[in-house]
Z-matrix of the N, CA and C atoms (Angstrom, degrees):
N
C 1 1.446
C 2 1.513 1 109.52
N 3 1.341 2 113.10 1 171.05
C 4 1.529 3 108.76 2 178.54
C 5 1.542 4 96.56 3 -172.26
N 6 1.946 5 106.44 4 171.75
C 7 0.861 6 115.02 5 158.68
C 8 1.312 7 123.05 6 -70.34
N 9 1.340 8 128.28 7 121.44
C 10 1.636 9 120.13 8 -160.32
C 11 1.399 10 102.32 9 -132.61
N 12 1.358 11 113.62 10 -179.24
C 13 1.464 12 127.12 11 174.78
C 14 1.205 13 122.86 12 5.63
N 15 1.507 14 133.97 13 -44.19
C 16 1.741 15 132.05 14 -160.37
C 17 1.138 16 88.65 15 -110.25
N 18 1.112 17 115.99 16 -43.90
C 19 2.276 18 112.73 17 -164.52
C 20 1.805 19 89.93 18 107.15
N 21 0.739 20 116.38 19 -177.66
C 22 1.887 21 144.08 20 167.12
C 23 1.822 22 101.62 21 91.86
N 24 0.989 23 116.09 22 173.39
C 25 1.372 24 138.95 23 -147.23
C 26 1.586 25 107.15 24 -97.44
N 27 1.524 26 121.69 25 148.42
C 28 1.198 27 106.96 26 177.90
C 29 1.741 28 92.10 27 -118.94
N 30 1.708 29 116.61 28 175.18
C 31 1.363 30 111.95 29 161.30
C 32 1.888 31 115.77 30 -66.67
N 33 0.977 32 90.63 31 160.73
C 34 1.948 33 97.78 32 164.45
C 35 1.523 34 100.24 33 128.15
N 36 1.623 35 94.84 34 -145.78
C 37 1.550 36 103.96 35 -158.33
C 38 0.996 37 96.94 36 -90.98
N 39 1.403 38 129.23 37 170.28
C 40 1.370 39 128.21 38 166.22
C 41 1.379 40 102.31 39 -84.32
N 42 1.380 41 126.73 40 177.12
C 43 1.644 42 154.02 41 179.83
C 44 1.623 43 95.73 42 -59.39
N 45 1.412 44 107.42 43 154.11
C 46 1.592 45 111.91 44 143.49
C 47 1.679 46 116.80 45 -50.90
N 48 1.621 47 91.01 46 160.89
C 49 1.203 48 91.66 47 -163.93
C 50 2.090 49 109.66 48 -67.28
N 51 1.049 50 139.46 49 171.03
C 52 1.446 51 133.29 50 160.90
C 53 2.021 52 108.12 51 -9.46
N 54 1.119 53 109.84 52 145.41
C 55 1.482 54 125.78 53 -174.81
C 56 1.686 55 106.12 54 31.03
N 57 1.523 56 122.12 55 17.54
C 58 1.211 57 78.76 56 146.42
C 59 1.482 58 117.62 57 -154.34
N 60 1.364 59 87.92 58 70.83
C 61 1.889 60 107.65 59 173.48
C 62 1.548 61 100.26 60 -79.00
N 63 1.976 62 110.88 61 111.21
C 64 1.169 63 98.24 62 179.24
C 65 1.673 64 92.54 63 -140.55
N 66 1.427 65 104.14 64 176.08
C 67 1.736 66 110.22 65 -169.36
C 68 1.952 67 95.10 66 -146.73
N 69 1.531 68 106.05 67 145.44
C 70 1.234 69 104.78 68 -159.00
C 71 1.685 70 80.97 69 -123.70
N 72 1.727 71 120.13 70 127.62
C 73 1.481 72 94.28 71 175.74
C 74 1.388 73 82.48 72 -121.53
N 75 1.728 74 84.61 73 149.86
C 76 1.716 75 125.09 74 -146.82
C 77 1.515 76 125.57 75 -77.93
N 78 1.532 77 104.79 76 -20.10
C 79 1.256 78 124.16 77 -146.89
C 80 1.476 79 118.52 78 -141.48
N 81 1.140 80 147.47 79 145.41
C 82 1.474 81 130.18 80 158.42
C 83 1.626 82 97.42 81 98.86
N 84 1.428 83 87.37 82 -179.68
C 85 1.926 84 109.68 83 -179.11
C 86 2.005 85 99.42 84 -51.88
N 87 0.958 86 101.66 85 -33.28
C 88 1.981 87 96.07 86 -175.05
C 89 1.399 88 99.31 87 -111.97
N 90 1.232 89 99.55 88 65.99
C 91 1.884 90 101.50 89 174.85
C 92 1.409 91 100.25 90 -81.41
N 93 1.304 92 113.22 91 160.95
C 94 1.474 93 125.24 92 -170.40
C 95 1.809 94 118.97 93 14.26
N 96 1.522 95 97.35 94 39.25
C 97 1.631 96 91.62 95 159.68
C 98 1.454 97 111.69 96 -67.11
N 99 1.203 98 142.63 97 -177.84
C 100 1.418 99 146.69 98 143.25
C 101 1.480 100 121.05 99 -113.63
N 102 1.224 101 131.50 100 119.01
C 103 1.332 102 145.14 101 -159.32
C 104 2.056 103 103.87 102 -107.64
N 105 1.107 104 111.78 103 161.43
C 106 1.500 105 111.42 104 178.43
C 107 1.413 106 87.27 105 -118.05
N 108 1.979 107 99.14 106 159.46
C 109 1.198 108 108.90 107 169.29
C 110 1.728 109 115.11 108 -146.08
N 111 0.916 110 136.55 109 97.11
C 112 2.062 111 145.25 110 -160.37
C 113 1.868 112 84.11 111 -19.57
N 114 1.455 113 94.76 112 159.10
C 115 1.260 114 121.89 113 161.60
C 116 1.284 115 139.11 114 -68.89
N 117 1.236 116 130.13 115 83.67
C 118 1.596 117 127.12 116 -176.39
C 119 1.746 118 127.92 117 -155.27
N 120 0.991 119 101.78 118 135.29
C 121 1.184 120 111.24 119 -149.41
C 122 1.925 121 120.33 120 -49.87
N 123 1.630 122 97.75 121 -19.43
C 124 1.672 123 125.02 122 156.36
C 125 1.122 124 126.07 123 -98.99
N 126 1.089 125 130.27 124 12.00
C 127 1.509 126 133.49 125 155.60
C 128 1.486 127 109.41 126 -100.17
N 129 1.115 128 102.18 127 151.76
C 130 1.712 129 117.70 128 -176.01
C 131 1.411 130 118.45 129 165.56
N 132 1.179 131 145.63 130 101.58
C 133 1.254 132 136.78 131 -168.18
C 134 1.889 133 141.27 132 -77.10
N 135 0.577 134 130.71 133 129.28
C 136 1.407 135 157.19 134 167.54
C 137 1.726 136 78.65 135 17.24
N 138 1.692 137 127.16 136 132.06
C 139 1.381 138 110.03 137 171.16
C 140 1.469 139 105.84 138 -68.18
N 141 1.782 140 109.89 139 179.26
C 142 1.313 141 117.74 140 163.04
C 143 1.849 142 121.87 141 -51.44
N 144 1.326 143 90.68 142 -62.99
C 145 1.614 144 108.61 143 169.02
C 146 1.416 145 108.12 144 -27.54
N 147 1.955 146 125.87 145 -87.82
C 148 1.213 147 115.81 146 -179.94
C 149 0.927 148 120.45 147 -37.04
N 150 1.145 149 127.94 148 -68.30
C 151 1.420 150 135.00 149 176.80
C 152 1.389 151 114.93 150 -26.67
N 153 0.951 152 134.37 151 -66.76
C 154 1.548 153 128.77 152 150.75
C 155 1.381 154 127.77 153 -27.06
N 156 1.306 155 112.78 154 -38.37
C 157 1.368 156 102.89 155 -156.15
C 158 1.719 157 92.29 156 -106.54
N 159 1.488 158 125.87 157 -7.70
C 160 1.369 159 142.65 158 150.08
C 161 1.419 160 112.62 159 -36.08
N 162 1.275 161 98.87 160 -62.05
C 163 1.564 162 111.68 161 -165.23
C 164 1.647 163 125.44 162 -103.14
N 165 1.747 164 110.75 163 2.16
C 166 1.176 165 103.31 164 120.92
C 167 1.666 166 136.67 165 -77.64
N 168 0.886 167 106.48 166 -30.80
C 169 1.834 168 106.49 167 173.12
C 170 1.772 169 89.03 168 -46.43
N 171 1.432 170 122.97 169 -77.01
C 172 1.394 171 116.35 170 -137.34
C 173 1.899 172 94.76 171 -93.72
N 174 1.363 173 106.13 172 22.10
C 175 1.644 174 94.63 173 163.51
C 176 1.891 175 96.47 174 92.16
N 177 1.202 176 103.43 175 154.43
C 178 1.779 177 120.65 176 -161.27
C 179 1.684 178 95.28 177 -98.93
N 180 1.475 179 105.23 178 -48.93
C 181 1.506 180 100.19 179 167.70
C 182 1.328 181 120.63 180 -104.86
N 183 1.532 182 98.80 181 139.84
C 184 1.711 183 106.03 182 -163.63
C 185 1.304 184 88.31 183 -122.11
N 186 1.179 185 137.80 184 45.46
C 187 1.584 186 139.08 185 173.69
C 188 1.853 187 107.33 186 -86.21
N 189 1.408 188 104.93 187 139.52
C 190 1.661 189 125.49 188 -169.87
C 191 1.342 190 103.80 189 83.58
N 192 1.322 191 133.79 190 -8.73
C 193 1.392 192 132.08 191 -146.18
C 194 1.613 193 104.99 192 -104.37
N 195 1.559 194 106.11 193 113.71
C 196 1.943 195 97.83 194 162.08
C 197 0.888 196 112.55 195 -95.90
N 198 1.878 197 120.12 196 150.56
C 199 1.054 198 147.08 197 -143.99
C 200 1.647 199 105.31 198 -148.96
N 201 1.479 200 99.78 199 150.47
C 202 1.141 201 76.44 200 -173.88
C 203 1.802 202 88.74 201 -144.69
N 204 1.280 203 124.61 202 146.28
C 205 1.712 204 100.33 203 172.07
C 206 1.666 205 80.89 204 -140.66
N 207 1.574 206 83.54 205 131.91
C 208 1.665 207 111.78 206 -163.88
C 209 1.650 208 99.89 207 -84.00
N 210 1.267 209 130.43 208 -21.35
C 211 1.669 210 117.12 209 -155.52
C 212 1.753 211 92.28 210 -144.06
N 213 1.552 212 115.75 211 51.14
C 214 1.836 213 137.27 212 -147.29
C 215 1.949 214 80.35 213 -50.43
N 216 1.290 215 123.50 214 -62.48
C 217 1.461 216 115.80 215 -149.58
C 218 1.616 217 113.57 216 62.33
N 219 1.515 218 104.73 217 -118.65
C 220 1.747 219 116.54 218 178.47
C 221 1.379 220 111.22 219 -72.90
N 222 1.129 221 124.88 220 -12.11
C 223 1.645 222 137.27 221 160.41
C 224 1.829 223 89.55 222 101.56
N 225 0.836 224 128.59 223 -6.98
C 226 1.395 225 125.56 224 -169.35
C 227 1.195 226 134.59 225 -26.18
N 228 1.184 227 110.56 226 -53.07
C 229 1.551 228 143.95 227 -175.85
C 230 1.889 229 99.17 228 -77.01
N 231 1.305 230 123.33 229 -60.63
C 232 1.615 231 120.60 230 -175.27
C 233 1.588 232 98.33 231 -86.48
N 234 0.973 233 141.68 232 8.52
C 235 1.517 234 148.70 233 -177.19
C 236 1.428 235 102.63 234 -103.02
N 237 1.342 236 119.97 235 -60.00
C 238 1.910 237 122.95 236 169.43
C 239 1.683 238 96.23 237 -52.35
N 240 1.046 239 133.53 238 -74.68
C 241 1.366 240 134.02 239 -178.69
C 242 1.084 241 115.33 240 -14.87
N 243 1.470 242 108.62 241 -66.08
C 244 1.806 243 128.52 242 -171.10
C 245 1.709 244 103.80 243 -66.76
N 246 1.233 245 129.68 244 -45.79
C 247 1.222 246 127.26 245 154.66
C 248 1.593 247 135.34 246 -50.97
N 249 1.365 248 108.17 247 -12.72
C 250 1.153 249 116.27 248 173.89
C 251 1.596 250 120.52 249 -123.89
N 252 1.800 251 106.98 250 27.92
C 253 1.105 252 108.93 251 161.36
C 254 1.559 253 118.33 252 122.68
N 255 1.363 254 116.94 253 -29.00
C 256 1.228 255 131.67 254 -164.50
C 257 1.555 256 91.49 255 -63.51
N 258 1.852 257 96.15 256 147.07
C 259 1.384 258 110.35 257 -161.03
C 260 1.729 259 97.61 258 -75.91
N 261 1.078 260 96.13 259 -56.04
C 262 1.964 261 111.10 260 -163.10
C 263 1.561 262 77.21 261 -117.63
N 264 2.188 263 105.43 262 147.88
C 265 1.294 264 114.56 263 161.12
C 266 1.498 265 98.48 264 -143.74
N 267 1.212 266 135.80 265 148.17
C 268 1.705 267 132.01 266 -158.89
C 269 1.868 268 87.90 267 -149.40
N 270 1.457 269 78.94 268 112.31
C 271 1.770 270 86.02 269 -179.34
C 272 1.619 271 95.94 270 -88.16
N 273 0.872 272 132.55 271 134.85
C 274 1.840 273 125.30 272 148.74
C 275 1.793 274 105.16 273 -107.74
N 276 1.541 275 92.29 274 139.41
C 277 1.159 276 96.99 275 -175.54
C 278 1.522 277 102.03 276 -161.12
N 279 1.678 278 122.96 277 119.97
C 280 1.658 279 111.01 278 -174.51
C 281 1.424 280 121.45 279 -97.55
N 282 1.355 281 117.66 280 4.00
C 283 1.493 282 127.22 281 -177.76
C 284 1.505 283 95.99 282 -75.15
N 285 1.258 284 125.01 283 119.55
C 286 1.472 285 133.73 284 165.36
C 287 2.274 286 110.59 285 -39.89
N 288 1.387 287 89.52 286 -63.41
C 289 1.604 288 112.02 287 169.59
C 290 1.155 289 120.06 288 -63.83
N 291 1.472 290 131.79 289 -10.46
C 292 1.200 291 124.87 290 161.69
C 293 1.379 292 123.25 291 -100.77
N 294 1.584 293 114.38 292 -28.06
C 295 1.414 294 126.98 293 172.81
C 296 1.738 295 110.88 294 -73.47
N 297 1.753 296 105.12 295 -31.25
C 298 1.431 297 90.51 296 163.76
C 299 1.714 298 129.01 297 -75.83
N 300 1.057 299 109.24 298 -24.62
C 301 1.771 300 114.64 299 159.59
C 302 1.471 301 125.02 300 -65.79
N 303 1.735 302 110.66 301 -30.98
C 304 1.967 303 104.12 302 165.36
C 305 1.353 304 109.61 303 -71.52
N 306 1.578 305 115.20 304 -28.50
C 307 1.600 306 106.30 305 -175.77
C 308 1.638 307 113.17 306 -76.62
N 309 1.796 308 113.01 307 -18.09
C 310 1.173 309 94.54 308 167.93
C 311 1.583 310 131.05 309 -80.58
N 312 1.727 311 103.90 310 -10.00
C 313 1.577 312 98.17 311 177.95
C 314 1.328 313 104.84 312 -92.93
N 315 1.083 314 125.37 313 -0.27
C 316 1.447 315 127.92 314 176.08
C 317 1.383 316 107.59 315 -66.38
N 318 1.335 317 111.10 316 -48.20
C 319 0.994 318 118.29 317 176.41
C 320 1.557 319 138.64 318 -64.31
N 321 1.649 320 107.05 319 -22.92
C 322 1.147 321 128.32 320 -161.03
C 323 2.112 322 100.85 321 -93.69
N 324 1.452 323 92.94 322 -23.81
C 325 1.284 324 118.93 323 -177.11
C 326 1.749 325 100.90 324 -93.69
N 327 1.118 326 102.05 325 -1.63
C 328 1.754 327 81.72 326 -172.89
C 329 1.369 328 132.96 327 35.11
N 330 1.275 329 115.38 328 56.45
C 331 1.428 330 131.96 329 -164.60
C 332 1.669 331 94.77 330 -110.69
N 333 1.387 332 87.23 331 100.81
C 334 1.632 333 99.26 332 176.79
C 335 1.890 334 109.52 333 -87.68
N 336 1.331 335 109.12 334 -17.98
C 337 1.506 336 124.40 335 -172.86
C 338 1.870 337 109.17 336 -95.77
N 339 1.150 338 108.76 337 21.14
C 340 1.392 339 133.63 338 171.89
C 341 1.641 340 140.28 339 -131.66
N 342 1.278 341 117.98 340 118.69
C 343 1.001 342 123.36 341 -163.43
C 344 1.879 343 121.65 342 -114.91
N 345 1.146 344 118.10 343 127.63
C 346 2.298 345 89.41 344 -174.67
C 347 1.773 346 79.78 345 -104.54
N 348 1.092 347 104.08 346 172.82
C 349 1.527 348 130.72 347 166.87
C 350 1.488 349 105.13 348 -140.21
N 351 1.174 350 116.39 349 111.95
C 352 1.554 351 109.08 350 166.11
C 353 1.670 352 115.95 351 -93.79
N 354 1.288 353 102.47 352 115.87
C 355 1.224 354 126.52 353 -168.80
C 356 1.536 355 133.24 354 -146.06
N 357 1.050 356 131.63 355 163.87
C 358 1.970 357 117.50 356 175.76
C 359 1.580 358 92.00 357 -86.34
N 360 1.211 359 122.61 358 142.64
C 361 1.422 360 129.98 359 179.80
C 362 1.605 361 108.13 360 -81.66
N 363 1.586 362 131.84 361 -16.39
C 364 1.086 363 94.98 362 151.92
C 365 1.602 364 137.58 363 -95.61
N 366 1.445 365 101.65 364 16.28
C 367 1.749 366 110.07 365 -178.68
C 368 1.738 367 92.21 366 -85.38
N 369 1.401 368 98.19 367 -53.37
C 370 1.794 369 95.04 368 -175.29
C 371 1.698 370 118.28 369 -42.78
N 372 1.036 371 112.04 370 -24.19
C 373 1.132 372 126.30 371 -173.62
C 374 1.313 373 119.85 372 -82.50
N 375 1.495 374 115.73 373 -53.36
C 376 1.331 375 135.77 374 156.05
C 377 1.529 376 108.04 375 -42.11
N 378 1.558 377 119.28 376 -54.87
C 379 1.350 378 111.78 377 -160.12
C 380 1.820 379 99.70 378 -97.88
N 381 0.688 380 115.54 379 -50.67
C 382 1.777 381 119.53 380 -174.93
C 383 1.802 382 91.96 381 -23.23
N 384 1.740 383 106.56 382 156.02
C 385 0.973 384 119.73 383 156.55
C 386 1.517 385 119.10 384 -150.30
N 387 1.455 386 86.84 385 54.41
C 388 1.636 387 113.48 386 164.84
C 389 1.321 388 115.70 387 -108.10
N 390 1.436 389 93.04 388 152.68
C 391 1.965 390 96.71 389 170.04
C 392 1.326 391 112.52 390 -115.77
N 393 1.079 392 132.54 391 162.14
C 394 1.657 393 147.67 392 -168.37
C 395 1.377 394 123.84 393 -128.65
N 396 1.232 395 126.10 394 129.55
C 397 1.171 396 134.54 395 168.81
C 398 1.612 397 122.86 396 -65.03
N 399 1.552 398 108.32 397 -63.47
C 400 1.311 399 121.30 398 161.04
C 401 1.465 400 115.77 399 -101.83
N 402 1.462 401 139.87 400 157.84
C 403 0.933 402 143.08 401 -158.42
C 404 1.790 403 89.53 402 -162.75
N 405 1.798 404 110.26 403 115.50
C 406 1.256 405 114.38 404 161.41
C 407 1.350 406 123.89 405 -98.92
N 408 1.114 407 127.33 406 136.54
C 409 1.758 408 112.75 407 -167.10
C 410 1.759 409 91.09 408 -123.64
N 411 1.417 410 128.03 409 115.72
C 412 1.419 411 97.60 410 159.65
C 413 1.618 412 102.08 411 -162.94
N 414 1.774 413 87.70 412 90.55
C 415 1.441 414 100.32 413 -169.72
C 416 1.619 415 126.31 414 -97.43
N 417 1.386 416 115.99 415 -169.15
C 418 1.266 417 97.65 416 -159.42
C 419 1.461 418 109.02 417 -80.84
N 420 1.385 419 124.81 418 162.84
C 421 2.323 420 102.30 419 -166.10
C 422 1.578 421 93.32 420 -121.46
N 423 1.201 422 80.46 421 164.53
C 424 1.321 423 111.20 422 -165.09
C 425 1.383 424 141.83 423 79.12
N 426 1.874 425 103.32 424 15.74
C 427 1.434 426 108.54 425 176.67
C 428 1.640 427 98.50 426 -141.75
N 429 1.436 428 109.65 427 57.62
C 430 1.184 429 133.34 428 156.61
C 431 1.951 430 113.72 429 59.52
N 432 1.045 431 109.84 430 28.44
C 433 1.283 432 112.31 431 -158.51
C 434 1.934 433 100.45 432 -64.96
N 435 1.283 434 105.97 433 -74.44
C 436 1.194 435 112.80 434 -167.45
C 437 1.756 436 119.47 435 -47.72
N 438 1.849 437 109.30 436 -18.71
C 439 1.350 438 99.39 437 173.92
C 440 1.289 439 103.85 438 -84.95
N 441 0.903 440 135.77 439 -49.30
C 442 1.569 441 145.85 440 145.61
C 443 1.567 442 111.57 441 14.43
N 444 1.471 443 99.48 442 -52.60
C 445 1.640 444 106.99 443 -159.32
C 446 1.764 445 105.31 444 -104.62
N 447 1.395 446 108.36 445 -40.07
C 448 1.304 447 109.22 446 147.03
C 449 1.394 448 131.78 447 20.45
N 450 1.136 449 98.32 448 -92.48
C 451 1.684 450 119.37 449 177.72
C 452 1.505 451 103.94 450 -39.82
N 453 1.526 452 118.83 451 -82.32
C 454 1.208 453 149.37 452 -162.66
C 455 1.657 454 94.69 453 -62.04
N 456 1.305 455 134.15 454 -4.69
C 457 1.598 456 89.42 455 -176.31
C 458 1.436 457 103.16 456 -107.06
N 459 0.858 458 140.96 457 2.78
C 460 1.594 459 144.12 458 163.57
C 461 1.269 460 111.89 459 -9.76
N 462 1.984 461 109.10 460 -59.19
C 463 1.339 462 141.46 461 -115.99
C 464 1.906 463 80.87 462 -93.35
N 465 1.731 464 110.95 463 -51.33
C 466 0.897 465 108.94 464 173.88
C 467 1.815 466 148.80 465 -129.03
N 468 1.812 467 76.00 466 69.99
C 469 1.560 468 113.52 467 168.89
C 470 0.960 469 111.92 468 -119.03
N 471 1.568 470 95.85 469 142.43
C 472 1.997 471 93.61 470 176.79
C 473 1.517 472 98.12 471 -105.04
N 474 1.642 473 113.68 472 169.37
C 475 1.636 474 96.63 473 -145.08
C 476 1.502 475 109.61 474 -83.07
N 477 1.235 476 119.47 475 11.22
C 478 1.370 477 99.44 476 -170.96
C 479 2.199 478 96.12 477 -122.66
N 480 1.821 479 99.05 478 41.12
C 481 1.374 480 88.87 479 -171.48
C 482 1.215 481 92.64 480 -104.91
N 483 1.729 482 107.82 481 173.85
C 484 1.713 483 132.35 482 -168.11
C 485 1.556 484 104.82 483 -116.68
N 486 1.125 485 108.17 484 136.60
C 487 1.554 486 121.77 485 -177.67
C 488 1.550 487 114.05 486 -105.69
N 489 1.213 488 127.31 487 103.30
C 490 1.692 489 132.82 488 177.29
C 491 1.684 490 89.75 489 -68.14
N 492 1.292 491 109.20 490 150.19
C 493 1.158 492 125.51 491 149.26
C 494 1.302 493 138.15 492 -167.22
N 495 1.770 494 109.38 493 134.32
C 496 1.556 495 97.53 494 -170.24
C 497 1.535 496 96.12 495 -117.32
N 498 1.896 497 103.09 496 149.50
C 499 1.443 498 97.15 497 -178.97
C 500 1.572 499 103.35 498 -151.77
N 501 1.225 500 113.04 499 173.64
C 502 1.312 501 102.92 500 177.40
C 503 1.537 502 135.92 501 -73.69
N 504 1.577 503 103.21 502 -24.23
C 505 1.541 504 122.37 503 150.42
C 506 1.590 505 128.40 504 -127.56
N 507 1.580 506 92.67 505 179.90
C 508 1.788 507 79.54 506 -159.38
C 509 1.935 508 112.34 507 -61.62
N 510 1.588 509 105.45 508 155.72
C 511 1.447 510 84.62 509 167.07
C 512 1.497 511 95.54 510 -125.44
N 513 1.633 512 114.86 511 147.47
C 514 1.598 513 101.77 512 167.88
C 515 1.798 514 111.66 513 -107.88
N 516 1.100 515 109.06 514 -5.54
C 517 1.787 516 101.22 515 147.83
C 518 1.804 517 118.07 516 -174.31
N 519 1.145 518 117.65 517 177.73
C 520 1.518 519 123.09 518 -163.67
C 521 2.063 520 89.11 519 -142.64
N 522 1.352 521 96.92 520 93.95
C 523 1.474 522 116.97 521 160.04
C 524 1.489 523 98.32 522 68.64
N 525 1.381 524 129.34 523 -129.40
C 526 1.459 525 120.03 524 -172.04
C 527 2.332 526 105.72 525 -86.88
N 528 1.330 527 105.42 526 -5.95
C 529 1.143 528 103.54 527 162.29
C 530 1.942 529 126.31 528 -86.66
N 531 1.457 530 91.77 529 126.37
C 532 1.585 531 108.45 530 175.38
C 533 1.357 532 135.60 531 -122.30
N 534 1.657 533 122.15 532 154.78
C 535 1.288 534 114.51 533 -123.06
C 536 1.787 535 83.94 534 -100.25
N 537 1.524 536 112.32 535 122.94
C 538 1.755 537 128.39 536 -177.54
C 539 1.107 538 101.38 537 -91.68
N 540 1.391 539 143.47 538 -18.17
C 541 1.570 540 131.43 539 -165.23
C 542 1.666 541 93.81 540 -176.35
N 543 1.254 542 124.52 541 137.82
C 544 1.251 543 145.85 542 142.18
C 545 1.171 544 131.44 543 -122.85
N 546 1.816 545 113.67 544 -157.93
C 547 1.639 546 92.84 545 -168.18
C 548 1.963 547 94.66 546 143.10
N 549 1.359 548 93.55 547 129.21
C 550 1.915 549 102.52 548 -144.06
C 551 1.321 550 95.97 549 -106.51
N 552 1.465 551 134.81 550 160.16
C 553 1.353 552 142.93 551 179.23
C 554 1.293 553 108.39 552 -154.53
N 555 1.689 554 119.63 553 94.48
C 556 1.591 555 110.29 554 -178.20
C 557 1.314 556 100.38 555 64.26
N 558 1.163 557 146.24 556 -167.52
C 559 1.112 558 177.23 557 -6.47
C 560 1.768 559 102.26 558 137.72
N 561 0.977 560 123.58 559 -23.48
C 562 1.490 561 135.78 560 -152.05
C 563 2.286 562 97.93 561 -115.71
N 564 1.639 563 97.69 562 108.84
C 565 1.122 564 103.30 563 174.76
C 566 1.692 565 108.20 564 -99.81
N 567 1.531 566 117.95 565 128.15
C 568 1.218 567 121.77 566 -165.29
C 569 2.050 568 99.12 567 -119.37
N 570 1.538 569 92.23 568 138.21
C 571 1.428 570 96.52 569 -175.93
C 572 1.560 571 112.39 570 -132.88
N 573 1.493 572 108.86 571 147.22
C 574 2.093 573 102.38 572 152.85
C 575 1.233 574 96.29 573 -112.27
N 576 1.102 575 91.60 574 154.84
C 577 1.788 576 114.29 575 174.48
C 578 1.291 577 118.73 576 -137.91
N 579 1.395 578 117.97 577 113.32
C 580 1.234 579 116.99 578 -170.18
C 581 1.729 580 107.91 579 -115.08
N 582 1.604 581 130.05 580 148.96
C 583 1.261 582 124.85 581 -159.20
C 584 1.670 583 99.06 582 -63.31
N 585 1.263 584 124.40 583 156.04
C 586 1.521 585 128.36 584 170.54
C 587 1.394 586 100.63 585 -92.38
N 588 1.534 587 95.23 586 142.69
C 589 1.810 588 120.57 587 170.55
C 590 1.262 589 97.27 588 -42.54
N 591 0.972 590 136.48 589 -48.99
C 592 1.819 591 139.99 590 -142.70
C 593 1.706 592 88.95 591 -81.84
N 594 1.425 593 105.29 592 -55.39
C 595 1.503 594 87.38 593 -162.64
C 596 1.390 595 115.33 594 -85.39
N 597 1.591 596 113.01 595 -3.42
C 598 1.710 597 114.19 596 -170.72
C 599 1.585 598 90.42 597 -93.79
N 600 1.216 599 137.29 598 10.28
C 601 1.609 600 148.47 599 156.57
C 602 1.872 601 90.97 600 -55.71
């Protein structure tokens, strides 16, 4: 999870203490690297656990696959991806100070199959004219983000893509996508959503 796109606070723990906000990704060619992430009291990334249990739902290899994680924070979530194969990964992220800390593990990772855009996630969305395979959503709650975005992401999914999502309550779907597997952490309800037969008719 992270501080993403709008700014404001999520529930949970707070961060490690000063220097040592760190994230271990789990899986893939950069298994147990450790990555840094700035200090703030809404940033914090995706636990180990979900994360795992994420990426069995959507498969161990994410190779050919673009990805996209709309609200990057610690990059966690499009960073496991990119380590595990995904062709294209497009961080958006509008905090100046946080997008300069994904570009440094990007860097540190030599992740040539990764890209950040610092941007508001619903203009990126609006303006992009890309489509996505995976799509991570996991923004900050309680200031309406995900209905917000709702509408607009149709445009850029291709039809047979999966939607992560974490929110503060349960959701059982976002437009013609519906929720196939969930599964709760603290306070934090986590979902995929994949489009329904009925409505991709």
């Amino acid at each position: 999870m992270a501080q993403k796109g709008g700014g404001g606070g999520k529930p949970g723990p707070r961060p490690s203490p000063k220097g040592n906000n760190t994230l271990r990704i789990i899986g893939g060619a950069w298994r147990r690297r450790i990555l840094h992430f700035p200090d703030s009291e809404a940033l914090r990334p995706t636990p180990d656990r979900v994360r795992e249990t994420l990426f069995n739902w959507l498969g161990q290899d994410m190779e050919g696959l673009t990805c996209l994680d709309l609200f990057a924070g610690s990059g966690a979530l499009g960073l496991e991806a990119a380590s595990r194969g995904a062709q294209q990964v497009v961080l958006v992220e509008r905090a100046p100070r946080v997008r300069a800390a994904l570009a440094d593990n990007v860097r540190l990772l030599g992740a040539e199959n990764v890209e950040i855009v610092q941007e508001d996630a619903l203009k990126f969305v609006a303006l992009t004219d890309r489509r996505f395979d995976v799509v991570f959503l996991d923004p900050p709650y309680h200031q309406g983000w995900i209905e917000r975005l709702a509408p607009a992401l149709p445009r850029i999914l291709a039809p047979e893509a999966a939607i992560y999502a974490e929110a503060e309550t349960p959701l059982e779907r976002l437009g013609d996508w519906v929720t196939v597997r969930r599964g709760q952490a603290g306070q934090v309800f986590y979902h995929l959503l994949r489009r329904s037969e009925a409505d991709a008719e």
